[in-house]
N, C-alpha and C positions, 0 to 999 in steps of 0.2 A: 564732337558733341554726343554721336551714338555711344563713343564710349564711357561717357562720363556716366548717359541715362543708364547704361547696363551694369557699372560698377555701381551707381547708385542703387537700384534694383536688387543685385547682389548682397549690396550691406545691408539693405531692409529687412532681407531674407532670412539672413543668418543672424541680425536681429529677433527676429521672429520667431527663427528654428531657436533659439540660445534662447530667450524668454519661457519657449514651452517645454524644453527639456527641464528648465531651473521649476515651472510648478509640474512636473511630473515627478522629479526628484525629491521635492518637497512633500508632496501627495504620497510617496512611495513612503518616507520614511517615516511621516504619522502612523500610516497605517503598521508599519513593521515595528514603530511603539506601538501604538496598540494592540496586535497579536501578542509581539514576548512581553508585557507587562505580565498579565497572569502569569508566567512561568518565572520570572523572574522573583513575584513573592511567592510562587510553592518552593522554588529555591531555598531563598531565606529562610522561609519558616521552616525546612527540614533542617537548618543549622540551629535552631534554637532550643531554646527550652520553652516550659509551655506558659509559664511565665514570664517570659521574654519576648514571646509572640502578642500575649494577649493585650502585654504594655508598649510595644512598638512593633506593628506591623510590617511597614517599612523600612526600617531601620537598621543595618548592619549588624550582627552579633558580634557582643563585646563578649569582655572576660568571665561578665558577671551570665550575658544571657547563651554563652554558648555550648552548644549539645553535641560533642563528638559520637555520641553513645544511640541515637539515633537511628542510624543507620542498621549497626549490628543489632538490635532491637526490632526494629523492624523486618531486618531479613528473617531473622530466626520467627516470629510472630507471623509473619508471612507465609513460611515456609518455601519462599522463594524460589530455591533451587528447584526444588522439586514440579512446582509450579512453572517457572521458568522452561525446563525438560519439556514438560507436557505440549506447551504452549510449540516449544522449538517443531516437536514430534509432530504436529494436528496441524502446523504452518507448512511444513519443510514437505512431508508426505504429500498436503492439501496440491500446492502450487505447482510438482513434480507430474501428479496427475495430469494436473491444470492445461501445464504445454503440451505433454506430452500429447494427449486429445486432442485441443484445440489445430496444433500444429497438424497432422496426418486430417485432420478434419479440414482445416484450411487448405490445403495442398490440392487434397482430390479435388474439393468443392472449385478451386480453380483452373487447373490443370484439367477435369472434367467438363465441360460447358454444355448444359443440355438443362432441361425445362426440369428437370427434380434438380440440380443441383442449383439451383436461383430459387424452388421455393423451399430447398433447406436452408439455404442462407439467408430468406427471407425470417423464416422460423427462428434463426440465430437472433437474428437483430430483433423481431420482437417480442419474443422473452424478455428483452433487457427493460422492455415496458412494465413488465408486470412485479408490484409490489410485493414483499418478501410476505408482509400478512395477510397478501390475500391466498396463499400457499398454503400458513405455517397450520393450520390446523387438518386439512386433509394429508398432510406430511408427518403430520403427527400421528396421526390414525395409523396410515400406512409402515413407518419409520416403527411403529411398535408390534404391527402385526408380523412385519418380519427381522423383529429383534435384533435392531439397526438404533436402539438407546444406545450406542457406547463410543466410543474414538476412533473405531473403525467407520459406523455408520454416517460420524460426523462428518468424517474424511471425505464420504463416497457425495453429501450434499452437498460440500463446500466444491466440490468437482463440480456438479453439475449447475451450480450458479454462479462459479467462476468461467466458466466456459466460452459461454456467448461473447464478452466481453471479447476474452483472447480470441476468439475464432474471428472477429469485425477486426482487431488490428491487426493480424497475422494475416490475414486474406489480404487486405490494402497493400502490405509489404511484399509480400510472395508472388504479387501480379507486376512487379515491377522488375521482376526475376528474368531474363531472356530464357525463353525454353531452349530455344540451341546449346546452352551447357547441359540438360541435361537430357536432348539426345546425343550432344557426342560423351555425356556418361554413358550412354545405353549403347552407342556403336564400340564405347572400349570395353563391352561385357559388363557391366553392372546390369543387377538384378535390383528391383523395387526395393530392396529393404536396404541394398546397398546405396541406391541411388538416393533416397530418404536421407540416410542416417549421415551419410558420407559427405551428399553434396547440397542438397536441398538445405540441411537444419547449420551446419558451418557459414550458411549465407545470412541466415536471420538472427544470428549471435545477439545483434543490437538489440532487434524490438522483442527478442525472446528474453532478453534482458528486464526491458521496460517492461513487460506484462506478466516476470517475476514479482520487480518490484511492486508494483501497484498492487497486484493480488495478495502480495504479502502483508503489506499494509493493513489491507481491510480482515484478513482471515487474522490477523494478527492482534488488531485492536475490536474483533468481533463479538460483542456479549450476550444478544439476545439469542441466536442459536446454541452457543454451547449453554446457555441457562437453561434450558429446554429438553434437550439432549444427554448431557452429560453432566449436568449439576451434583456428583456423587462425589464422597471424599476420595481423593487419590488421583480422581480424574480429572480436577477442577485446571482451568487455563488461568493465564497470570490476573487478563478480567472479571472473572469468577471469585477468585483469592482475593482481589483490592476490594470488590464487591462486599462479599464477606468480614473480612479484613474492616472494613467502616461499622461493619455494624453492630461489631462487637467493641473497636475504640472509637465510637464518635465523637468523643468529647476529648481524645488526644490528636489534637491535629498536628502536634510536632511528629508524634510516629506514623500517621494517615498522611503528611506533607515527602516524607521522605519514601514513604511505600510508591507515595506518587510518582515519586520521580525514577525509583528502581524499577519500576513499570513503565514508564515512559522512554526511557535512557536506551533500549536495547534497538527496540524502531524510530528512534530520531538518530542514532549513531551509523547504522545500517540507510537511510537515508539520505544522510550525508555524502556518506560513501560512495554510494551507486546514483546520485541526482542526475549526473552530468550524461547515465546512460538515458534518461528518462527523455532529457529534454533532446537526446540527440536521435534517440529512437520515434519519436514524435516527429522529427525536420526530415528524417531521413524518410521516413514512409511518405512525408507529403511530398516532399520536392522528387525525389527519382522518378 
């Protein structure tokens, strides 16, 4: 009889569990139509023509509405390449800094334990309170008095408000660290910069990973400081150029449809790619 109640119990259960996984699955995939809908008619409409957009939105490009010619049109109008370059240069520098700091910042801050290194880390985390505009005009003053308008200057801000970020995730991972690896570094002769470079930064591969990416993302898809900044011909980032790029065709949204997506295409490919570090670099700092 107890077993019949317990097998009964059982099936209720996995009843239950199998019910709410079927509307979470449900719930999940609305929503993942709703996100790639938009992207799916900027798609389209970058295979059209602009009369074939304006007469079927939705609707597959035939013989009559389709625009190979788009593309190459756009990039040359764009100036893409060269925008692209810039964009790689202000990301790839930005984010290098980024760990490079955060990481020797994290290290000491925890490998140190004393009453300054909890109220710099306290400093760390709330920075991350404070709003970009309530900054951007005293940064501006200063940003111009020492003639820090240009791709270098950009560089050295996006350092310093990417920072905080990577210094809170790299701190949580680096405490999980055993210090006895790296005093029997220090009893086989390593010296500090060995002991860093050698053994410390080969341990955080993952999460130095994960706060690549994420950093890259935002410095990557950034518009309000390089509009600010560096808004001069030559130096313009690929959000600068789309920016631009609209305001001079806004009324051809076949060539505005497919700039979109040349812009879009480099950090959703790059995402792709490295996602799996993201989500592992997240489980791994919280579970160890």
């Amino acid at each position: 009889m107890r077993a019949f109640i317990n097998s009964h119990s059982s099936l209720n259960l996995n009843k239950k569990s199998f019910f709410k996984r079927f509307v979470l699955s449900i719930v999940a995939l609305v929503l993942g139509i709703a996100f790639m809908f938009p992207i799916y008619i900027l798609i389209l409409s970058s295979l059209k023509t602009k009369q074939g957009l304006m007469a079927n939105l939705l609707g597959f490009p035939d013989s009559q509405t389709f625009s190979p010619n788009n593309y190459p049109d756009a990039f040359d109008k764009l100036k893409y390449f060269q925008s692209f370059c810039n964009s790689l240069y202000i990301s790839v520098c930005s984010v290098a800094l980024i760990l490079l700091i955060s990481t020797m910042a994290a290290w000491v801050l925890v490998r140190y334990k004393n009453k300054t290194s909890k109220f710099i880390f306290g400093v760390f985390a709330l920075s991350m309170l404070v709003p970009f505009q309530c900054v951007m005009l005293p940064l501006m003053m200063v940003a111009k008095n020492m003639n820090l308008l240009n791709p270098a200057g950009l560089i050295f801000m996006y350092m310093g408000f990417g920072v905080s970020m990577s210094v809170l995730m790299i701190h949580g991972f680096i405490k999980n660290i055993p210090e006895e690896l790296e005093e029997a570094a220090v009893m086989d002769g390593c010296n500090v910069v060995q002991l860093f470079f050698l053994i410390v930064v080969p341990l955080l591969r993952v999460i130095l990973i994960t706060a690549a990416v994420l950093n890259l993302m935002w410095i990557w898809n950034d518009f309000l400081l390089p509009s600010i900044v560096i808004n001069k011909a030559g130096w313009q980032t690929l959000p600068l150029m789309t920016y631009s790029f609209f305001g001079t065709y806004s009324t051809r949204w076949d060539l505005a449809s497919a700039a979109l997506v040349m812009c879009m295409a480099p950090i959703v490919v790059f995402y792709l790619f490295s996602q799996k570090y993201i989500v592992s670099g997240m489980t791994d700092g919280a579970i160890k």
